[in-house]
N, C-alpha and C positions, 0 to 999 in steps of 0.2 A: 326553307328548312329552319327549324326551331336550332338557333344555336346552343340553348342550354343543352339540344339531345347530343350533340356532338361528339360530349370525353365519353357518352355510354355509348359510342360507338367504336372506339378505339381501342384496339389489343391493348394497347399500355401506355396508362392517359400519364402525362410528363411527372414529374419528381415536383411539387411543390414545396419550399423550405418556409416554414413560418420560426421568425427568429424575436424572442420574448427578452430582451431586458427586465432585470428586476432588481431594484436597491429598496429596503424592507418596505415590500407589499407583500407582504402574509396574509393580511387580509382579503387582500382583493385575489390575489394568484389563482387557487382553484377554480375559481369563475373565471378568469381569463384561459386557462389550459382547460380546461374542460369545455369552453368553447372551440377552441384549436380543433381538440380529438373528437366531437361532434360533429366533426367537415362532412357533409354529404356528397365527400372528392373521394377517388380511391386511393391516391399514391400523395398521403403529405409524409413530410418527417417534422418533427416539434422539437426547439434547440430554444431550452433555457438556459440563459446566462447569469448566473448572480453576480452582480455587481457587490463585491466585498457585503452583503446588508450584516447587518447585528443585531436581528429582529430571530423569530423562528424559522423565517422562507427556507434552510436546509434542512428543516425536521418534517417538511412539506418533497424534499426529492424521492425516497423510497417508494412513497405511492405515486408518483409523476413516473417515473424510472420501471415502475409494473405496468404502465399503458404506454410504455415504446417512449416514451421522452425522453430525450438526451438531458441530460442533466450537466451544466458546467461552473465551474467557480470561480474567481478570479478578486485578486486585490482591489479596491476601490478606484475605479478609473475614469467612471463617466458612464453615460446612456451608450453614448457612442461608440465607445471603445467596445463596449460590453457587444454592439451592433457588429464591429469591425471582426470581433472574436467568432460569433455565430455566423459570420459570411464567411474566416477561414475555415469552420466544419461542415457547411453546408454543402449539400449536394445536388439545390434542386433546380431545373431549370428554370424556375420561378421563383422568389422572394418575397413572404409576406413580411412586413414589419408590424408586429404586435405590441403596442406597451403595456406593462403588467397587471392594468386597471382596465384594460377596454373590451369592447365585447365585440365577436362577430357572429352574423347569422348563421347557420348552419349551410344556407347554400351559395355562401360568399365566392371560396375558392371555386366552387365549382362553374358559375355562373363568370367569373372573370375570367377564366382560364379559356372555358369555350368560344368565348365574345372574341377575346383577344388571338388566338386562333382563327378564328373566322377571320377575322378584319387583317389580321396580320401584324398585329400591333404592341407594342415593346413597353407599353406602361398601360394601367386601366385604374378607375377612380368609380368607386360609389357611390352615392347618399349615402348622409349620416344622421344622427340625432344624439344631440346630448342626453344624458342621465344623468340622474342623483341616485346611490344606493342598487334600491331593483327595480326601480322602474324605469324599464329598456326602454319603452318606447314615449316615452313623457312628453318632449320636446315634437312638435314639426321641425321638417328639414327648412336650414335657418336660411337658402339661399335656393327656395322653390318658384321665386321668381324669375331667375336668369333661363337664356336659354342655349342648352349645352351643346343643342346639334352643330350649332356655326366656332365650339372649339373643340377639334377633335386631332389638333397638334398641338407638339408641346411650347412652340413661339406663342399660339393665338391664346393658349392660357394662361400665359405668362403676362403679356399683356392686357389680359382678361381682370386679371388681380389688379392689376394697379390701375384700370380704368372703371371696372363694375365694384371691387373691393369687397373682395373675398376669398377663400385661403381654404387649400383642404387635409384636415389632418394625415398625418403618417400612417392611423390603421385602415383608411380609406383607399389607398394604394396596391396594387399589385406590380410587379417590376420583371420586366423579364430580366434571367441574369446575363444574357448577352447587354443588356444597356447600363449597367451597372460595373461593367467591366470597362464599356467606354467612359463613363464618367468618373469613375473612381469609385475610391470607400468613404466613410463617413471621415470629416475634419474631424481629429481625437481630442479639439479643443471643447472644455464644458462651457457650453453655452445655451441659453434661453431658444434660441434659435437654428439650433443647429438642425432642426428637420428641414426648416425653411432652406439653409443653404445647399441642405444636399440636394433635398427636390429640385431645387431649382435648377442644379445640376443636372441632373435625371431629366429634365423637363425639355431644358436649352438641348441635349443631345436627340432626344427621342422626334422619331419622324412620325408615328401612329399613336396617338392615343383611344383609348377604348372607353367609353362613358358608360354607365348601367345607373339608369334614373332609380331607380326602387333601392330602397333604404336597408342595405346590409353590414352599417358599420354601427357602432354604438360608444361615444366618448364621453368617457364618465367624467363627471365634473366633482373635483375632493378638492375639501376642505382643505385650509392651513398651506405651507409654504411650499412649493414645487419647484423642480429646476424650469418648468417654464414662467415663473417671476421674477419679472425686475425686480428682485428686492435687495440687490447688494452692490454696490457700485463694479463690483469685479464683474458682475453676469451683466451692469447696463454696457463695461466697455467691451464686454465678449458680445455681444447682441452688433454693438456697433461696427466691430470688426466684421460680424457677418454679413453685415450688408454691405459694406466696403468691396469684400470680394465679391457679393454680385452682381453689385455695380461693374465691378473691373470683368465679368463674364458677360456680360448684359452689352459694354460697351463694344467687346469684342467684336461683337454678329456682324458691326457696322450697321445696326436697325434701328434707329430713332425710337420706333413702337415701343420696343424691349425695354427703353429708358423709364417706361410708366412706373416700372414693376418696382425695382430700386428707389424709386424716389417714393411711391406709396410707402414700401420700409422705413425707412428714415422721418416720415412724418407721424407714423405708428410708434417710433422709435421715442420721437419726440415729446410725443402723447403720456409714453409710458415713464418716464422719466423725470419730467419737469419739475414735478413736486420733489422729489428724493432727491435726483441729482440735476439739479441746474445747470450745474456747469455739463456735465456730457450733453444736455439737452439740447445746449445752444450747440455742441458739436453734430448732434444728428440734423437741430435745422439749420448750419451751416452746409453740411452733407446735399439737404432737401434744396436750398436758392441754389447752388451747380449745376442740376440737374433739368436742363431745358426742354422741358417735355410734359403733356398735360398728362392728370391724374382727375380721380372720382370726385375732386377738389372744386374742378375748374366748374361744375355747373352749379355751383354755390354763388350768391349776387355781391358775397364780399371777399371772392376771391381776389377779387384787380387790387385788394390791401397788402393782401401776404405778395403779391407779385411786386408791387410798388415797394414795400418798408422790409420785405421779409418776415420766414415764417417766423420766428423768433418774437420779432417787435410789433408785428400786423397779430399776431393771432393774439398776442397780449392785447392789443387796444379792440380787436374786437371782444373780447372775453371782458374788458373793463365796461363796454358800450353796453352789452348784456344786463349784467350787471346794473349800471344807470336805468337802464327799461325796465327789467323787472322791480325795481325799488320804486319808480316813478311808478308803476302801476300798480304795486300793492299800495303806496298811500295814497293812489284815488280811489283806493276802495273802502 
C-alpha cells in the first residue's frame, strides 16, 4: 500500500502544528506562511510567533490572521523561547518547526505524517536543498551520498553525524508531540546551536525514525549576520555550553558510539572559533582530547597528530605543514 494514500483515507487525519518564529523577516514571511497554508495536508493549524521584531512583520498579521493563522507577539526573547510560546498554544499531535526564511513543498506534512504512521514512528526527516532568493531548488541535496536505510533510529543517527558528518536542519523535521513531551521544550538559552541541542534531545529519546529520500524541505541561505554565527564571543560560549550538555546526555546512554556525536561538535566548535576567539577555541579542543572516541576525523593520514599533541597544537602544525607545501610548490612553479 502506498503510504502517502493513507491520511486520504482517514475520517480525521491528526492536528498537525507548524510553529514559525520570526525576529524582522518581513521580507522573507509571506513566502514562508504561504508555504505552511499550501499543505496538501487537511487538518494543520499555523502559529506565528514574533519575537519582539521592529521591522513591518505586524503590519504583515491581518492578512496572515484572514487565512486561519494564529498570530502572536511577545517581547524579544530568542528563536527558542518564541518556539517554547507556539508549543504552549499548539494543538497538534504533530510539530512542524518552520524558521521564517524556509520553504516547504507543498506535500511535506502530508507525506511525513502518513510514513510516520505506517512505520509507527515519533520523529521523520526529509531531503533538503539550500537556496538563495527564489531559487528553490538550486542546490543538490548536499548529503546524496550517505545511506539512510541502515539509520532509521534515533541513537544510529546520532552516531551517524559524528562518524559520516552531517547534520539536518530544524525545517526538515517532523516531531510527534508525544516525544517532545518526553524530551522536553526548547533550552530558552540564545544560542547558535540550540536546534542542535534540542534535536539531539528528540533524537536520544525517540525509538522510530521515519526517512523520506525526496527533497521536501528548502533552507535558504541570507546574507549578513544570523543568530546561527559565531560572531560574538557571548554566542561562541552559548555554542559551547551546548555541546557540553550533549556530551553530559550522550554520556548518559552508557554508549561509547554516542561519544562520536559530541566530540564532532566541539571540533566544529573549534573550527568555528579559532580566528575570533582563541581562547574559547582552545576550550572547545580541550572539550574535543576528553572525549575517547573516533570521529569522521580518524580516516584522515594525519589524524595519529591531533591524537599524539592534541587538537589544539596538532591541527596548528598541520595547517603550518600545509602552508610549507603549498609555498614550496608555488615557487617550483
Amino acid at each position: 500500500m502506498d503510504v502517502i494514500s493513507l491520511c486520504d483515507m482517514k475520517v480525521t487525519a491528526p492536528l498537525v502544528s507548524i510553529i514559525i518564529p520570526t525576529y524582522n523577516s518581513w521580507k522573507y514571511l509571506p513566502e514562508t506562511v504561504r508555504s505552511a497554508v499550501s499543505q496538501n495536508y487537511p487538518h494543520v493549524e499555523i502559529i506565528v510567533i514574533d519575537d519582539g521584531s521592529t521591522d513591518a512583520t505586524r503590519e504583515l498579521f491581518p492578512e496572515f490572521e484572514r487565512q486561519g493563522v494564529i498570530c502572536i507577539r511577545q517581547n524579544n526573547a530568542g528563536a527558542s523561547s518564541a518556539r517554547n510560546n507556539g508549543l504552549g498554544i499548539a494543538k497538534g499531535d504533530y510539530v512542524q518547526f518552520l524558521d521564517a526564511d524556509d520553504i516547504m513543498h507543498p506535500d511535506k506534512i502530508k507525506q511525513q505524517v502518513a510514513k510516520m504512521q505506517y512505520e509507527d514512528a515519533d520523529l521523520s526527516f526529509t531531503s533538503w536543498g539550500n537556496f538563495r532568493e527564489d531559487q528553490h531548488d538550486s542546490d543538490q541535496f548536499r548529503f546524496r551520498h550517505l545511506d539512510f536505510s541502515s539509520i532509521t533510529t534515533g541513537m544510529s543517527i546520532l552516531h551517524s553525524f559524528g562518524i559520516q558528518n552531517w547534520f539536518i536542519p530544524t525545517l526538515a523535521w517532523l516531531v510527534r508531540r508525544d516525544l517532545i513531551i518526553k524530551a522536553g521544550y526548547w533550552n530558552p538559552f540564545r544560542c547558535p546551536n540550540d536546534d542542535g541541542e534540542y534535536f539531539s534531545r528528540l533524537l536520544f529519546w525517540s525509538k522510530k525514525v521515519s526517512v523520506i529520500s525526496e527533497k521536501l524541505a528548502f533552507y535558504r541561505l541570507t546574507p549578513g549576520i544570523s543568530l546561527s554565527n559565531t560572531n560574538t564571543e557571548e554566542k561562541a560560549l552559548a555554542t559551547l555550553r551546548s555541546w557540553k550538555l550533549i556530551h553530559a546526555l550522550m554520556q548518559s546512554s552508557g554508549k561509547e558510539m554516542l561519544l562520536s556525536y559530541p566530540k564532532r561538535g566541539f571540533y566544529v566548535g573549534y573550527l568555528m572559533t579559532r580566528k575570533s576567539f582563541p581562547k574559547v577555541s582552545r576550550r572547545f579542543a580541550s572539550e574535543f582530547d576528553r572525549i575517547d572516541a573516533p570521529t569522521f576525523l580518524n580516516r584522515h593520514s594525519y589524524y595519529w597528530l591531533i591524537e599524539w599533541l592534541g587538537l589544539y597544537r596538532g591541527n596548528s602544525i598541520i595547517e603550518f605543514s600545509s602552508k610549507v607545501k603549498s609555498y614550496l610548490f608555488a615557487k617550483k612553479k
